[in-house]
RODRENVO-334752 format. One line per 5 residues: number of its first residue (from 1); their letters; for each residue x, y, z of N, C-alpha, C. Coordinates in steps of 0.1 Angstrom, whole numbers, always signed. Each point is the difference from the previous one (the first is absolute). Example, Ala and Ser with C-alpha at 12.3 -4.5 7.8 and 13.67 -1.06 7.14 Angstrom:
! RODRENVO-334752
1> AS> +132/-57/+78/-9/+12/+0/+9/+12/+0 | -4/+11/-7/+9/+11/+0/-8/+11/+8
END
This chain:
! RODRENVO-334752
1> XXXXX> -41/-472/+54/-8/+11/+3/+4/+5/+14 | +4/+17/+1/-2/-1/+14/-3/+3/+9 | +2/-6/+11/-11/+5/+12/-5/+13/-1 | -12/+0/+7/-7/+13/+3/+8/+10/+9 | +0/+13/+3/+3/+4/+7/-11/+2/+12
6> XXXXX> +9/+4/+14/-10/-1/+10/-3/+12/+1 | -18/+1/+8/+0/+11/+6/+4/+15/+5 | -3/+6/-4/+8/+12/+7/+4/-1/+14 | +9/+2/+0/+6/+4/+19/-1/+16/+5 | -6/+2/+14/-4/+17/+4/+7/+1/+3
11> XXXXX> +12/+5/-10/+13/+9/+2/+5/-2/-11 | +14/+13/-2/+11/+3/-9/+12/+2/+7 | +6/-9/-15/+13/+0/+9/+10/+7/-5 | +8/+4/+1/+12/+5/-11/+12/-8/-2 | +4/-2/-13/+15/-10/+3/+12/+14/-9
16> XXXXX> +11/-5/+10/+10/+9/-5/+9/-8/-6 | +7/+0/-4/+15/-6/-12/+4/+7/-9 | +13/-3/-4/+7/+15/-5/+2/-10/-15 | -4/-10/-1/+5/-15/-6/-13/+2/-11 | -3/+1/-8/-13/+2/-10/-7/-12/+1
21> XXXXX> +9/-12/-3/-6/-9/-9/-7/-10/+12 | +9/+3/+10/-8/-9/+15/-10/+8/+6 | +1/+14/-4/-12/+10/+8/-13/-6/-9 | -1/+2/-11/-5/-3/-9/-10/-18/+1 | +13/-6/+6/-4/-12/+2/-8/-3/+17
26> XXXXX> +7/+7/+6/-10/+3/+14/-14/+5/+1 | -1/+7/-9/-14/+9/+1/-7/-6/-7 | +2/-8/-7/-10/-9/-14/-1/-8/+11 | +7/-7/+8/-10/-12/+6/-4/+4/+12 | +3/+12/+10/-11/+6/+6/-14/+2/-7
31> XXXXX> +0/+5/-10/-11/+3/-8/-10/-11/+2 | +9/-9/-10/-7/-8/-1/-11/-12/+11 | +10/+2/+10/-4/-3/+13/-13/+4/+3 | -2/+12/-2/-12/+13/+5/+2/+11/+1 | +13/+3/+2/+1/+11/+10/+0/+13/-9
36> XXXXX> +0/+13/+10/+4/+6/-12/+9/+8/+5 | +8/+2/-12/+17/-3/-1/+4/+15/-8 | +14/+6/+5/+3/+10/-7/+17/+1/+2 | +10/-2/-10/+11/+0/-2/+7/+14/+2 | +14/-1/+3/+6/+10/+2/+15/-4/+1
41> XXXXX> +9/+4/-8/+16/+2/-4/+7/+2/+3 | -4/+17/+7/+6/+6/+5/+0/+0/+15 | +6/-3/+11/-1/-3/+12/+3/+12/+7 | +5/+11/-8/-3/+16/+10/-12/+4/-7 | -5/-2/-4/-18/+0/-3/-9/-2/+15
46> XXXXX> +0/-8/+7/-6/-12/+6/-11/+10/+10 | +7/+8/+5/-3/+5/+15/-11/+9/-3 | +5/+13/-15/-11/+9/-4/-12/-12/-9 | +3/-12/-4/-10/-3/-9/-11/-7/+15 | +4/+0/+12/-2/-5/+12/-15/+11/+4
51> XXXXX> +9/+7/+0/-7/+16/+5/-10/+5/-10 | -3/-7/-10/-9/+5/-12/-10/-10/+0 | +2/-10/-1/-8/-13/+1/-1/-6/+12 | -11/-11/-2/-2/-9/+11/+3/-16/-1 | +11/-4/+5/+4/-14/+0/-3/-8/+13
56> XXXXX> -3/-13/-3/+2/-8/+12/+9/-11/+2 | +11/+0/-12/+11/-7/+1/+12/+7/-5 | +12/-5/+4/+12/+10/-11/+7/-18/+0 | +3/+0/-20/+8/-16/+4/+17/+9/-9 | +9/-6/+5/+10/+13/-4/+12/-12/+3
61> XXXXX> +12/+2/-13/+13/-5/-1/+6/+6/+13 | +10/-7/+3/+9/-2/+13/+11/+10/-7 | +6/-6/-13/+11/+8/-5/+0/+3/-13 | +4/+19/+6/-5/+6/-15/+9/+15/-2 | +8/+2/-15/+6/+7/+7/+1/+15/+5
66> XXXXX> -15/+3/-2/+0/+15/+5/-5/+3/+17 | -7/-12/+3/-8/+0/+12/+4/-17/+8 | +8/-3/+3/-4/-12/+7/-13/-5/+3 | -5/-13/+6/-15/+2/+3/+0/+1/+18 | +16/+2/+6/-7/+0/+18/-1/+15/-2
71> XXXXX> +8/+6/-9/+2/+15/+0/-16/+6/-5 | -5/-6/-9/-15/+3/-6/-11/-8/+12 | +3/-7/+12/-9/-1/+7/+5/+10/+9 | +9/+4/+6/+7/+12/+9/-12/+12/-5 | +0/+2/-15/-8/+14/+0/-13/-4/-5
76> XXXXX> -7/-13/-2/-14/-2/+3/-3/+3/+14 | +9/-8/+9/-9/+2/+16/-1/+16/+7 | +13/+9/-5/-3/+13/+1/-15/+7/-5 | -4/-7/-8/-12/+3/-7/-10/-5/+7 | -1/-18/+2/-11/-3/+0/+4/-12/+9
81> XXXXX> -3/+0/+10/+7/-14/+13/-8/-10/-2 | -10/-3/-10/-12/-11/+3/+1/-5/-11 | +4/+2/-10/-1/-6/-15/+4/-13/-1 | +2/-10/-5/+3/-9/+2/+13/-2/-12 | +13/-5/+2/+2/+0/-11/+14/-11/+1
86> XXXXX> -2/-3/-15/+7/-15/-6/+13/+1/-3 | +12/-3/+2/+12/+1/-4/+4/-18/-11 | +2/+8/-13/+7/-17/-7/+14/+3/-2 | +10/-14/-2/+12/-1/-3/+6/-9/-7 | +12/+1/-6/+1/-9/-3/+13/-10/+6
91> XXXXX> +5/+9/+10/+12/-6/+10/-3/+8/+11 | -14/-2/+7/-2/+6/+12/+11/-5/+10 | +6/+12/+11/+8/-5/+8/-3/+2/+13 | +7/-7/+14/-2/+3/+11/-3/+13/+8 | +7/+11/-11/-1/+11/+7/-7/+9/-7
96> XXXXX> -4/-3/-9/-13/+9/-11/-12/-5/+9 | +0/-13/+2/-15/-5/+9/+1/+5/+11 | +6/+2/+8/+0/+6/+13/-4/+14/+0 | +5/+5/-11/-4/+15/-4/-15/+1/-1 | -3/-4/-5/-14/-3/-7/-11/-1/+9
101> XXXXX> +6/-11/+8/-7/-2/+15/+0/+12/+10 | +9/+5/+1/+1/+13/+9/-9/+8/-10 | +1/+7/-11/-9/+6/-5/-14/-4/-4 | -2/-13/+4/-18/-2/+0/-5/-8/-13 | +11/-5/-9/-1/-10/-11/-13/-9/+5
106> XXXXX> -5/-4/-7/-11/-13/+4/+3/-13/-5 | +9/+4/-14/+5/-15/-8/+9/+2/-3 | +14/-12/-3/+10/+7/-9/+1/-14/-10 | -3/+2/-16/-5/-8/-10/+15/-6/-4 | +4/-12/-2/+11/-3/-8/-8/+3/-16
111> XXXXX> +11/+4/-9/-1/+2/-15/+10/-13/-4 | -2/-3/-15/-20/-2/-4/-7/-4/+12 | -12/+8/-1/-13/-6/+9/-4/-10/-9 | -4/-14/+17/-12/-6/-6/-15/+9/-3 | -4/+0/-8/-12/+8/-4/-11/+0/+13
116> XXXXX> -3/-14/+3/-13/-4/+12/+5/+10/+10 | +14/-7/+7/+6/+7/+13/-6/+18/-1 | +5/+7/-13/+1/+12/-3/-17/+5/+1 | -6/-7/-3/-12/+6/+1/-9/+0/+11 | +5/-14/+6/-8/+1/+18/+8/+8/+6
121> XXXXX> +14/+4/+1/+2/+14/+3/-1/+9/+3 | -7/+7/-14/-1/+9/+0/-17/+4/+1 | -8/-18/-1/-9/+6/-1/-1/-1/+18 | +7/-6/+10/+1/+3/+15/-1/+14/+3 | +14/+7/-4/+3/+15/+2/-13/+10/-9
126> XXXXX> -4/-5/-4/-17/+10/-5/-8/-3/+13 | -3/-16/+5/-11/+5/+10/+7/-1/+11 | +10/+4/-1/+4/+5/+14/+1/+16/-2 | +0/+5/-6/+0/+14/-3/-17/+2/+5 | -7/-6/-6/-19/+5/+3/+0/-8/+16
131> XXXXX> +5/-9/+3/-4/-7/+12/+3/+8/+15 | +16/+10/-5/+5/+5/+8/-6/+17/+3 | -12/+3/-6/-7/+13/+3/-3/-1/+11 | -1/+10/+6/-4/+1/+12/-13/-2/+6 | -7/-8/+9/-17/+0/+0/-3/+9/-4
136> XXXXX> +3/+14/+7/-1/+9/+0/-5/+5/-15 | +8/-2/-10/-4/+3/-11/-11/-5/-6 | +2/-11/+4/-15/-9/-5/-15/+7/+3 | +3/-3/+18/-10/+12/+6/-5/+11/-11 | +9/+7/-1/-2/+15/-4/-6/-2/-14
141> XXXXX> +4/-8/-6/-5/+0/-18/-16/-8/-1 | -3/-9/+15/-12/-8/+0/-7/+17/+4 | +0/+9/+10/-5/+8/+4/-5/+10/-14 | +12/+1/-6/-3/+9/-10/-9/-9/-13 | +2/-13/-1/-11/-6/-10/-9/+2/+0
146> XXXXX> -4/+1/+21/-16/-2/+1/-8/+13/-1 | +10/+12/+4/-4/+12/-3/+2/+10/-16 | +5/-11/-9/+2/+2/-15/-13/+6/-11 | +4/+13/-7/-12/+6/-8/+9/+9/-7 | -9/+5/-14/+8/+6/-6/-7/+14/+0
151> XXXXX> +10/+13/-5/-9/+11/-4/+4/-3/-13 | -7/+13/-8/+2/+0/-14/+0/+19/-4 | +9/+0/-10/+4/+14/-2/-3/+0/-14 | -9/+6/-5/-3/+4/-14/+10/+4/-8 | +1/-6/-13/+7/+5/-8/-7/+7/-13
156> XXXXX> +1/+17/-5/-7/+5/-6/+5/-1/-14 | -3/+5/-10/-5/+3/-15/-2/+16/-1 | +14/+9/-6/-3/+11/+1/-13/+1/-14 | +2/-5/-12/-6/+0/-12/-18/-6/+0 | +3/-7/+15/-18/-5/+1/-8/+7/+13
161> XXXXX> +12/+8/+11/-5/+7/+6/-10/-9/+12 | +11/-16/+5/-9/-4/+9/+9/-11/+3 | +1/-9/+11/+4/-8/+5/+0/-12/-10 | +6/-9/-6/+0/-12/-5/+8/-12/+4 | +3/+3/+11/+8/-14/+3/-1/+4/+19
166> XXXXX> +5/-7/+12/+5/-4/+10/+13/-8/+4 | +5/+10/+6/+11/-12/+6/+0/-7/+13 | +1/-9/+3/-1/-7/+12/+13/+2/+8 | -9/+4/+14/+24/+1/+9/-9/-4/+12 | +9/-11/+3/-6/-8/+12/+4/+10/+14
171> XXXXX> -11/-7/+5/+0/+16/+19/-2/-16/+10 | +4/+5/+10/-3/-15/+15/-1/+16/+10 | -11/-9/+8/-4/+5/+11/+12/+0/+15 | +6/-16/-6/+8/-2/+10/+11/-6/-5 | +9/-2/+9/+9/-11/-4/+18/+12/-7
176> XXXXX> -10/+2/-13/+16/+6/-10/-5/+13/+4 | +12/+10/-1/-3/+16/-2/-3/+3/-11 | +5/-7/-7/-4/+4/-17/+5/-8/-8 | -5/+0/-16/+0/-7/-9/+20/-10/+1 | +6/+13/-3/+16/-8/-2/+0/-8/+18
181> XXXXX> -4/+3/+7/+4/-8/+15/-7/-16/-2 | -16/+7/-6/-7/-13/-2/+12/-17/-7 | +6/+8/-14/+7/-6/-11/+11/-8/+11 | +6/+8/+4/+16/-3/+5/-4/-15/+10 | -14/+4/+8/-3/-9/+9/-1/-14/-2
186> XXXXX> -9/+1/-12/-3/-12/-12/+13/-4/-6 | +7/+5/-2/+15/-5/-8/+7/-8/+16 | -1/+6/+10/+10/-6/+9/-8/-9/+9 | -12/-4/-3/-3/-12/+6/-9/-12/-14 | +10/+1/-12/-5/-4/-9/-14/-1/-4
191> XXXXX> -7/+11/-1/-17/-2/-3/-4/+9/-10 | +10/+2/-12/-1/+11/-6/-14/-6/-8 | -5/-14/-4/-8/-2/-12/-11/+1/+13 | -2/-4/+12/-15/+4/+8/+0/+13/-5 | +9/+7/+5/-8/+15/-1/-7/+2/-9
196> XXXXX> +9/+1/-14/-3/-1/-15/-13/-4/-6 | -6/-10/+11/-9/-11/-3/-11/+8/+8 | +1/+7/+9/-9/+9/+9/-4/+13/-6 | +10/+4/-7/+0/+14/-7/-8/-2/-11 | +1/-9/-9/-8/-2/-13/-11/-3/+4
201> XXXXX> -6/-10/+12/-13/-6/-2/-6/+11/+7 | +5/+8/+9/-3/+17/+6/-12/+6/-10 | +13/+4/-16/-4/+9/-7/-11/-9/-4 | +2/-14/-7/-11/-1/-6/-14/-2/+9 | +1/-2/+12/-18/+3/+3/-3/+15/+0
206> XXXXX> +13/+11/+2/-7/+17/+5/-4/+4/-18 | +6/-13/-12/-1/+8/-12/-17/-1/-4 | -9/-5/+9/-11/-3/-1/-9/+15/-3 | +5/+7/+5/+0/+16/+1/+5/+12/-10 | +9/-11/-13/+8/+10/-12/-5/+9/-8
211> XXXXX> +0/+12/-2/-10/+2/-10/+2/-5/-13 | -8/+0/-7/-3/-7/-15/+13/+11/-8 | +4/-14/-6/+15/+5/-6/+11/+4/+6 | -2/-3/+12/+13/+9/+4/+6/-12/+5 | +18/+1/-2/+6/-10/+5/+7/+3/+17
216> XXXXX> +8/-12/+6/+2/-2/+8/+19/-3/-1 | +7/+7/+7/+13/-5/+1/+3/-5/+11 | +9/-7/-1/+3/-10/+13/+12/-1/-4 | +11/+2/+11/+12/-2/+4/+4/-19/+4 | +12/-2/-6/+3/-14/-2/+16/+3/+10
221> XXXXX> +3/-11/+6/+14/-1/+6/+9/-7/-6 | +9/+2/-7/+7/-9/-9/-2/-20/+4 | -1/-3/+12/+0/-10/+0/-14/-5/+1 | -12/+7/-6/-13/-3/+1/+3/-7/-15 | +9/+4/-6/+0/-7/-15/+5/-17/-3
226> XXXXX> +4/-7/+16/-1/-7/+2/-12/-11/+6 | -8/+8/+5/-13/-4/+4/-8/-7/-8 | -1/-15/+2/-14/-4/-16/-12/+4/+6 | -1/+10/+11/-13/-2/+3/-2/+18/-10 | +8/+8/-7/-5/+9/-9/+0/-4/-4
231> XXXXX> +1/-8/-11/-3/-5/-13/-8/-9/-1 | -8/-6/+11/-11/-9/+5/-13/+5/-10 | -6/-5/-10/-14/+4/-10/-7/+1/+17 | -6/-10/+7/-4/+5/+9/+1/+11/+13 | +10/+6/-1/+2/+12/+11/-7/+4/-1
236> XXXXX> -6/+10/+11/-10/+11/-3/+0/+10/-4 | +18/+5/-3/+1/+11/-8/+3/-4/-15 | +2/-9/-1/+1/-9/-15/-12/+3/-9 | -13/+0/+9/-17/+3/-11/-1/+17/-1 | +9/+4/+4/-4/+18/+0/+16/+1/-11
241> XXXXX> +12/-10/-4/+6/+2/-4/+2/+14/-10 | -8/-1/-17/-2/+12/-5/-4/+14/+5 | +1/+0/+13/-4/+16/+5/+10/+5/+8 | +13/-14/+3/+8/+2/+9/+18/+6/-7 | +6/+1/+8/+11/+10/-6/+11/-3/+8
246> XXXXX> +8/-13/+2/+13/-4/+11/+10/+12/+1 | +5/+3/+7/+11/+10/+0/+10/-7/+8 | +13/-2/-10/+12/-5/+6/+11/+14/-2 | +6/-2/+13/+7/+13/+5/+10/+2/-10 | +8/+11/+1/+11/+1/-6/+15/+1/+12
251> XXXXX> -7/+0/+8/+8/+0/+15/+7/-13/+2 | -4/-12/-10/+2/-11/+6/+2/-9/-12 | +16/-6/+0/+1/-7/-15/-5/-10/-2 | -5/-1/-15/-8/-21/+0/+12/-7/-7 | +12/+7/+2/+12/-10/-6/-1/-17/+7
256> XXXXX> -5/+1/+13/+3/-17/+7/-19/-1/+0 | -6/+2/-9/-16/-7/+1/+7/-8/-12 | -9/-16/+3/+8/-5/-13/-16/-4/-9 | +8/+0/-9/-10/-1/-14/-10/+8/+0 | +4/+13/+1/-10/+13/+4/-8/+2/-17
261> XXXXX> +6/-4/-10/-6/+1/-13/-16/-7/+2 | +7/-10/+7/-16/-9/-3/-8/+3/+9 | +3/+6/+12/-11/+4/+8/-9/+11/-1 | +9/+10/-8/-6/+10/-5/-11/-6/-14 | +3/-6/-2/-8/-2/-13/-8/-10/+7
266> XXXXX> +3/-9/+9/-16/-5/+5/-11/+12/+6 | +6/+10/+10/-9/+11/+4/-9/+9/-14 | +7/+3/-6/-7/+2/-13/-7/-4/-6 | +4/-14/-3/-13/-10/-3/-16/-2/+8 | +5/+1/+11/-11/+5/+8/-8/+8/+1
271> XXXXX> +9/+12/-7/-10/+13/-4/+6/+14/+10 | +11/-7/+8/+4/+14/+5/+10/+8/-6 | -3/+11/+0/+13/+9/-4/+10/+6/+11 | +12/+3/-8/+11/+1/+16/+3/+13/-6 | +7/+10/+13/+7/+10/+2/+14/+1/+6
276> XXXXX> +6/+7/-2/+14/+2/+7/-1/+10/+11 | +3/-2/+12/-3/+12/+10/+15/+3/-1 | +0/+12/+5/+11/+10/+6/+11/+1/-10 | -4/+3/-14/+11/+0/-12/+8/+16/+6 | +12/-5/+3/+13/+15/-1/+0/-3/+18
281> XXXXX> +1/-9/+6/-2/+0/+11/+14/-3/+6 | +9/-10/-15/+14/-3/-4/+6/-15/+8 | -8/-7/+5/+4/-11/+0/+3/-13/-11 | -13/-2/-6/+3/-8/-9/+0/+6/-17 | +2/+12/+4/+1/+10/-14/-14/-5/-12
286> XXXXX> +8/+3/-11/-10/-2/-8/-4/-20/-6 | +9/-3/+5/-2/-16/-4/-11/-7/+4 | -4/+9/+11/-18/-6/+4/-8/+0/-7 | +0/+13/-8/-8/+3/-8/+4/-8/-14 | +11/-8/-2/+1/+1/-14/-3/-18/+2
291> XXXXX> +0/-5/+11/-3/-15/+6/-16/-4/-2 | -8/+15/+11/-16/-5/-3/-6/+2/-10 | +6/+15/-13/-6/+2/-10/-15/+8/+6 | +2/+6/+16/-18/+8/+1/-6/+6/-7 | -16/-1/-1/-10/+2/+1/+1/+20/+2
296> XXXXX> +6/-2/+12/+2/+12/+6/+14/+8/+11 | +4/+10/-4/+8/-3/+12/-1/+16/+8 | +5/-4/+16/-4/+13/+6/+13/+7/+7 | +0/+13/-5/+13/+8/+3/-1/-3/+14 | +13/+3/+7/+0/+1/+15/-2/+14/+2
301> XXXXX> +0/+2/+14/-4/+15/+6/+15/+9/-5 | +9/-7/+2/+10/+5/+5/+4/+10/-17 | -3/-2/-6/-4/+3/-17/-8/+13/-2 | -14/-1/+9/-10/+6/-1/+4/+14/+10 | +5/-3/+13/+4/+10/+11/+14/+10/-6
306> XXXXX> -6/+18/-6/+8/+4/-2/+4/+5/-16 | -11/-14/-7/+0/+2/-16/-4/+16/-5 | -10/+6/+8/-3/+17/-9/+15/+9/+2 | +8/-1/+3/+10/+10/+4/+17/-14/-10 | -1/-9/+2/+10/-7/-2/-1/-5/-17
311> XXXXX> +5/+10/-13/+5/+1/-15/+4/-19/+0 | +11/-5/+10/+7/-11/-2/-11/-12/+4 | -6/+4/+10/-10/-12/+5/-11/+3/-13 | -6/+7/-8/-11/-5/-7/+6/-6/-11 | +10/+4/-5/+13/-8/-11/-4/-13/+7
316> XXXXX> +8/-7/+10/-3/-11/+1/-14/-9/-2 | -11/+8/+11/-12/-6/-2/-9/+1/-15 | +8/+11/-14/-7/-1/-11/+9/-10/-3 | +9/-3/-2/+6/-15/-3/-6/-13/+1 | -4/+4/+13/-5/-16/+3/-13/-1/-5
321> XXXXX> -7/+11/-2/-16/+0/-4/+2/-1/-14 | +9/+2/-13/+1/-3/-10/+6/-12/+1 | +7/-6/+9/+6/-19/-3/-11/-6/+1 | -9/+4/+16/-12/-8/-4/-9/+0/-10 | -2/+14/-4/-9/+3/-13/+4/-13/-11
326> XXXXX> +12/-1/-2/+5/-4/-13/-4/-21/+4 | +1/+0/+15/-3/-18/+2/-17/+0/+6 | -6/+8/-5/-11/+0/+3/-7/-1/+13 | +5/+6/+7/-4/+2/+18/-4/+12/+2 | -10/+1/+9/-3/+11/+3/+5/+6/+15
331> XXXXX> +1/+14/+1/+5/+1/+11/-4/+8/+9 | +1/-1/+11/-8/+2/+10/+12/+12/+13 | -8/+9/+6/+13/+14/+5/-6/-6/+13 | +6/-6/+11/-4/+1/+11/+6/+7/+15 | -5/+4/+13/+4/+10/+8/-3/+13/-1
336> XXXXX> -6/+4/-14/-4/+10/-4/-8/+9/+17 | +4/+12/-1/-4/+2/+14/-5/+21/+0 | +8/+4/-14/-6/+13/-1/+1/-1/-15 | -14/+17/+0/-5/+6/-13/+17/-1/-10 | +10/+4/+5/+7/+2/-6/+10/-14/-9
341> XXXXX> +2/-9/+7/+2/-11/-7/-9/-9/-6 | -15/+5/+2/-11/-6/-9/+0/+5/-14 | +1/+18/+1/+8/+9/-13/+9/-10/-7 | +14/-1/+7/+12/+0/-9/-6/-16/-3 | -5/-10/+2/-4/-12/-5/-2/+0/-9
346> XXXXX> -16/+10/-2/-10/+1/-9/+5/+2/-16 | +13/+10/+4/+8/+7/-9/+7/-14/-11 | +6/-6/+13/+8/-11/-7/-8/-9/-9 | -11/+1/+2/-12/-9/-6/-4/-18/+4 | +1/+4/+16/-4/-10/+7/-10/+0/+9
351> XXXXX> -9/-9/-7/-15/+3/+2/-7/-5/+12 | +9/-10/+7/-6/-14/+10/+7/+7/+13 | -7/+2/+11/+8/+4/+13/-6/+0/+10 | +8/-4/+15/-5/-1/+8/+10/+3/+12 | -6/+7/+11/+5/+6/+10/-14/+8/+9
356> XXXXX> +8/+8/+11/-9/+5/+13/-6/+16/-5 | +2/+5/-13/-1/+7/-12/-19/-3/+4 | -3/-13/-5/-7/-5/-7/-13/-9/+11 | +13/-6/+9/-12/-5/+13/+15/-12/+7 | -7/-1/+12/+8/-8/+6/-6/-13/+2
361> XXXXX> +12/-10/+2/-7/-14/-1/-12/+0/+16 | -5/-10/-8/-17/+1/+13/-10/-10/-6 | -10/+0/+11/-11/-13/-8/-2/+0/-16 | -2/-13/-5/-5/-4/-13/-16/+8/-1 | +1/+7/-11/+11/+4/-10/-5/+15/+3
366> XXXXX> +5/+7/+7/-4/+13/-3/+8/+10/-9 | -7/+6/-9/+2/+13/-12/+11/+5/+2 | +10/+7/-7/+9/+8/+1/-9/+12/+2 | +16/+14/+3/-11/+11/+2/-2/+9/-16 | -14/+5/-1/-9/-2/-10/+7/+13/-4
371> XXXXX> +2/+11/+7/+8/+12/-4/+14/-1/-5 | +6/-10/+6/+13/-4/-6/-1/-5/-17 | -8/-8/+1/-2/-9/-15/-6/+11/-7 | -8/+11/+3/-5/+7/-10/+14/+11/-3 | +7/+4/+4/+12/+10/+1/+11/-7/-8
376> X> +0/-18/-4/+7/-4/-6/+1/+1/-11
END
């Protein structure tokens, strides 16, 4: 029988090899370890998959032959001087190590790894990545916890002519300037599941105030899907589950959440339904959508801004509103911001929408405007 796997570890790491069968075999026993783990081949990949995501380790072959690995740490540190990152070999030499050392290596692994060695490693170079934030950071994300609250921005019903749902977007008084500053802060002093854990138990005391039937969306961080404290029967947002609505980005891939099948299906079991935020936003394209199977999903702005005058942009967005038609999602226009892309929506036959059209986010739960929803 075997062993359990351990606990999650608060970080991801990325491993590079151009080798399948050993990449393959590296990331299965990161995995398995805890961590969570996302593979990659191609070693001129590394730097933009760098710049898209958030890692707290890089574990990466020595020799490979489109990228070396002192050559692939040469244009990580151009990027990113703090990352921590792992060099393996399997005839490491005198002068690759010195390299490595001048360029800020933390480990350099003989191949085959022992498995143990490999995983205190790397699981070192994770908390040294969160250990090495700056007070400073800490400071700033404790400041902004204490001053943590959410507004909520209605989302209307052109066919019912009234508000039926809220979305939650977290506001601080202090600390972050705003929501993405908040995020980045939490990612770089590893506290992404506090926040997560502040933001849900937020909504669920202000949902004390919902109106009858109307649901609640709440934004998820890819690595909140690691948290057992969401999938907790006891959370506090866990007993409001059926009224609630997860939204995982489309900005942000769940290729390295591992066993994302089942966590989705434990949130469901619970009673929540999930959304896709920011579909055409073109990061993780359509595979987000074809991975969660949503409930719901919500165009980005960038879609919405420009649709009454642009023949090619409503092509697109009736596309998408017939794919989801056909997988049973409903879909939601958000940014919405004038009469005239509330028109060309209406037209397309998308009925769910939300924007400054309508009302701006602000205390729980105030109305959309009542002239707008009646003009819908």
């Amino acid at each position: 029988m075997p062993a359990p796997a351990s606990p999650p570890c608060p970080g991801t790491v990325l491993v590079v090899d151009d080798d399948d069968l050993f990449l393959r075999v590296c990331t299965a026993v990161l995995k398995h370890a805890g961590f969570t783990v996302e593979g990659l081949g191609d070693p001129t990949r590394v730097v933009d998959r760098l710049k898209t995501g958030r890692f707290d380790a890089v574990v990466s072959d020595l020799r490979m032959p489109q990228v070396d690995g002192v050559q692939l740490l040469k244009a990580i540190r151009s990027f990113d001087t703090a990352i921590p990152v792992l060099l393996m070999s399997g005839q490491p030499t005198i002068e690759a190590a010195m390299q490595a050392i001048e360029h800020r290596a933390v480990r350099m692994l003989q191949k085959p790894f022992d498995v143990d060695v490999m995983i205190d490693a790397v699981r070192a170079a994770v908390r040294s990545r969160s250990s090495s934030a700056p007070s400073q950071l800490h400071q700033k994300l404790d400041r902004s916890l204490a001053t943590l609250h959410m507004a909520y921005q209605p989302i209307v019903r052109g066919s019912v002519r009234r508000s039926v749902a809220w979305e939650a977007l977290v506001r601080c008084r202090d600390g972050a300037k705003h929501a993405l500053d908040l995020l980045e802060t939490a990612e770089l002093t590893g506290r992404v599941h506090e926040l997560g854990r502040k933001v849900r138990d937020t909504v669920a005391r202000d949902a004390a105030g919902l109106p009858e039937g109307a649901l609640l969306f709440v934004n998820l961080h890819p690595r909140d899907l690691d948290d057992p404290h969401l999938i907790a029967p006891d959370a506090p947002l866990s007993g409001l589950a059926r009224r609630v609505v997860l939204e995982i980005t489309e900005r942000a891939s769940l290729e390295h959440v591992d066993a994302l099948a089942s966590k989705l299906f434990a949130l469901r079991s619970l009673g929540f339904r999930l959304a896709v935020d920011d579909l055409g936003a073109g990061y993780a394209g359509l595979s987000t959508f074809a991975s969660v199977e949503p409930d719901f999903v919500k165009l980005d702005g960038s879609l919405v801004r420009g649709l009454p005058s642009s023949s090619s942009q409503r092509l697109v967005v009736a596309s998408m509103l017939e794919l989801a038609r056909q997988l049973g999602s409903e879909v939601i226009a958000e940014a919405i911001e004038t009469e005239a892309e509330r028109a060309a929506l209406t037209a397309l036959g998308i009925d769910w929408m939300q924007g400054y059209l309508f009302a701006k986010p602000g205390a729980p739960f105030i109305e959309a405007n009542v002239a707008m929803l009646q003009a819908a």
